[in-house]
C-alpha positions as CSV (number, residue, x, y, z in Angstrom):
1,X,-24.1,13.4,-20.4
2,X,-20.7,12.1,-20.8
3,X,-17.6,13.4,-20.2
4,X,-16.0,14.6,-23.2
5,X,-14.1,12.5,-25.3
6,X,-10.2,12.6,-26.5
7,X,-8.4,13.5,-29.7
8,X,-7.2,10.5,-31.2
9,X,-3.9,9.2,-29.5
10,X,-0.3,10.3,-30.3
11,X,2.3,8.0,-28.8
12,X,3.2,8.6,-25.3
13,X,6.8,8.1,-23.9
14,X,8.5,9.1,-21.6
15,X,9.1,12.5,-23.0
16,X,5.8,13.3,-23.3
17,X,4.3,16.0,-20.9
18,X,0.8,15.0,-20.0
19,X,-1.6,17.6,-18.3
20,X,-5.9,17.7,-17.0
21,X,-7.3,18.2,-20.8
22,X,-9.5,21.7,-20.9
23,X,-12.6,21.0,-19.8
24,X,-11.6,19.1,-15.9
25,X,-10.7,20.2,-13.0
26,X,-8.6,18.1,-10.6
27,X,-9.4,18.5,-6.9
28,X,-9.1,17.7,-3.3
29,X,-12.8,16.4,-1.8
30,X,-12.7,16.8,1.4
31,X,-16.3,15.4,2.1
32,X,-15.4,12.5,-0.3
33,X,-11.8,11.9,1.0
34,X,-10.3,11.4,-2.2
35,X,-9.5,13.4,-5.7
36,X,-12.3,14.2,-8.1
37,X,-12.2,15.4,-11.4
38,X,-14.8,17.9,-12.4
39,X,-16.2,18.8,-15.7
40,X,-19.3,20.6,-16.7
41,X,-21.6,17.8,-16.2
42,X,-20.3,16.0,-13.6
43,X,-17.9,14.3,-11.4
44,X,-15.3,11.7,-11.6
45,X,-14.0,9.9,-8.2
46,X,-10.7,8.8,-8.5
47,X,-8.9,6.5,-6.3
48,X,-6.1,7.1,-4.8
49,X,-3.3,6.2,-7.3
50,X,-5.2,7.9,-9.9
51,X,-5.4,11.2,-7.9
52,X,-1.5,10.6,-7.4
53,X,-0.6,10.2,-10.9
54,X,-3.5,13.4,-12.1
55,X,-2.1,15.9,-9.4
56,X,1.7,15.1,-11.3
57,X,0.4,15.8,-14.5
58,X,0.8,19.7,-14.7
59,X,1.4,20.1,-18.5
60,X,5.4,20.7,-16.9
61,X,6.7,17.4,-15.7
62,X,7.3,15.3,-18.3
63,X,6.3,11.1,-18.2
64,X,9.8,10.0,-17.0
65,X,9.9,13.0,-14.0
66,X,6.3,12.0,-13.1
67,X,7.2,8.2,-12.2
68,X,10.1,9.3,-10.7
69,X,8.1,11.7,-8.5
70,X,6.1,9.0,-7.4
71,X,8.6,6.1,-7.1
72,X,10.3,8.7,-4.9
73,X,7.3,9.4,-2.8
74,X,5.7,6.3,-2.7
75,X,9.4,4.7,-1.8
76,X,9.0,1.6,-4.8
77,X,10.0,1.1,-8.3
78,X,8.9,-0.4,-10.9
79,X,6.2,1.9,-11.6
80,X,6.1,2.7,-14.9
81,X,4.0,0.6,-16.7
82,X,1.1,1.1,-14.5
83,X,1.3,5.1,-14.9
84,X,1.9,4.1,-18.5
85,X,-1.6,2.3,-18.6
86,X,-3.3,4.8,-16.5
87,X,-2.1,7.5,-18.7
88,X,-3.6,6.0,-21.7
89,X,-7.1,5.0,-20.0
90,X,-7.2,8.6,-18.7
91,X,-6.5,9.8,-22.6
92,X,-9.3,7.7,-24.1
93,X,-11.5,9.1,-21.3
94,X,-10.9,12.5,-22.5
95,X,-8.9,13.5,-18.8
96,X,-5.8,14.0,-20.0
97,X,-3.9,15.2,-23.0
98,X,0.1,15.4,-23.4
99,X,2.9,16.4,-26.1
């Protein structure tokens, strides 16, 4: 089965607050070394930046904070547009959802 599929899109900026839609779990895989995302029928492995950018988005930190989270941690700029994409891939996946 599939993982479940999102709500149609609303426009995301950076004032939107994404968070794991209901339904996944985000965790650490020790056995796998990387984050997965569970969901009732299976299992997503997600690579590294993906992990990154899921474990920021806590339903709290809004689209603007979570770049600068990771520009600050990954020490580069210029991120945006890549969580920006990510972001909407993860929402037409059903991973993510935001307001």
């Amino acid at each position: 089965m599939n993982p479940p599929t999102a709500s149609p899109m609303t426009e995301l900026g950076d004032a939107s607050v994404p968070a794991v839609a209901a339904g996944f779990r985000l965790q650490w895989e020790e056995a796998q070394g990387n984050h997965v995302l569970l969901y009732p029928e299976g299992m997503v492995k997600l690579n590294r930046s993906a992990g990154e950018i899921l474990s920021r988005c806590d339903g709290v930190a809004s689209v603007a904070q979570l770049v600068s989270q990771l520009e600050a941690a990954f020490k580069v700029q210029g991120l945006r547009a890549d969580v920006i994409a990510f972001l909407r891939m993860a929402h037409t996946q059903g991973w993510v959802r935001w307001s």
